[in-house]
N, C-alpha and C positions, 0 to 999 in steps of 0.2 A: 846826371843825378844831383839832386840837392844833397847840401849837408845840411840835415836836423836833427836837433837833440829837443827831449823834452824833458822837463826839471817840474818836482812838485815842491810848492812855497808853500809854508805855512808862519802868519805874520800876527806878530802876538802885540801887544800893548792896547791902547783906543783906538781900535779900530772897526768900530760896530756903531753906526749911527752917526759916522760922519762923512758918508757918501763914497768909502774907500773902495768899493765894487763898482761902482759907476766909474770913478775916477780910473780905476784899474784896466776896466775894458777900454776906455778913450784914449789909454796910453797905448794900451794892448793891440789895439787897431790902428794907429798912426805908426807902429812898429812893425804891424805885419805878423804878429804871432795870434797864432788860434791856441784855443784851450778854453778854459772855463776859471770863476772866479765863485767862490761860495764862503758865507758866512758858517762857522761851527757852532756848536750849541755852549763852549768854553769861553764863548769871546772876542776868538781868534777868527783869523782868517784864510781859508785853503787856497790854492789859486794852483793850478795846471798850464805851464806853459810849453808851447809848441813851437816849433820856427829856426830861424837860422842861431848860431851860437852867442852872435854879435849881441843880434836884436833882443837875446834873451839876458846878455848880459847888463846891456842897457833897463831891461825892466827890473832887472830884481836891484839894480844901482835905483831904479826910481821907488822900489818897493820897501826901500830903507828908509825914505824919504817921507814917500806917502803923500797923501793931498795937507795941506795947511795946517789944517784943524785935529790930523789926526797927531797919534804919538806911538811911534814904534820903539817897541822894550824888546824885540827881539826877532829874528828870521833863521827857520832852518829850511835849507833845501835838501833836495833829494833826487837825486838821476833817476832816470825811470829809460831803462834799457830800450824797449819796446815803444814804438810809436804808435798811438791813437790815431794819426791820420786824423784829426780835426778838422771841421770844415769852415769853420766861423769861432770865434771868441764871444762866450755867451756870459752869463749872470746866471748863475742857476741858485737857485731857491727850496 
């Protein structure tokens, strides 16, 4: 059996309008983790990730980060006991 955890991100600063959901899923898929990436109506940014602890750890170290352009002023995560079972890593809208 695998071991997966899944973590809800929510990433605050410039992050609306500078490609950070695109960038997210392309990391998101070179690491193997499924979930979803969605802009909020605040500014901020939601993101559900799914997969092994590592890979998960490595994103939200990349979700500090961010693509270039953008500017993170802050990140809270959240364990989310219960797995989704995700299929894919999407962009939802």
């Amino acid at each position: 059996m695998t071991n997966k955890t899944q973590i809800k991100v929510v990433i605050k600063g410039l992050v609306q309008g500078v490609f950070y959901r695109v960038h997210t899923k392309n990391t998101a898929d070179k690491l193997g983790i499924k979930g979803y990436v969605k802009n909020l109506a605040n500014g901020s940014v939601e993101a559900v990730f799914e997969g092994d602890p590592d890979a998960i750890a490595r994103m939200i170290d990349w979700c500090l980060k961010g693509p270039e352009i953008s500017r993170i002023d802050n990140i809270q995560t959240q364990e989310i006991k219960t797995l989704s079972n995700f299929k894919i890593f999407e962009i939802r809208y």
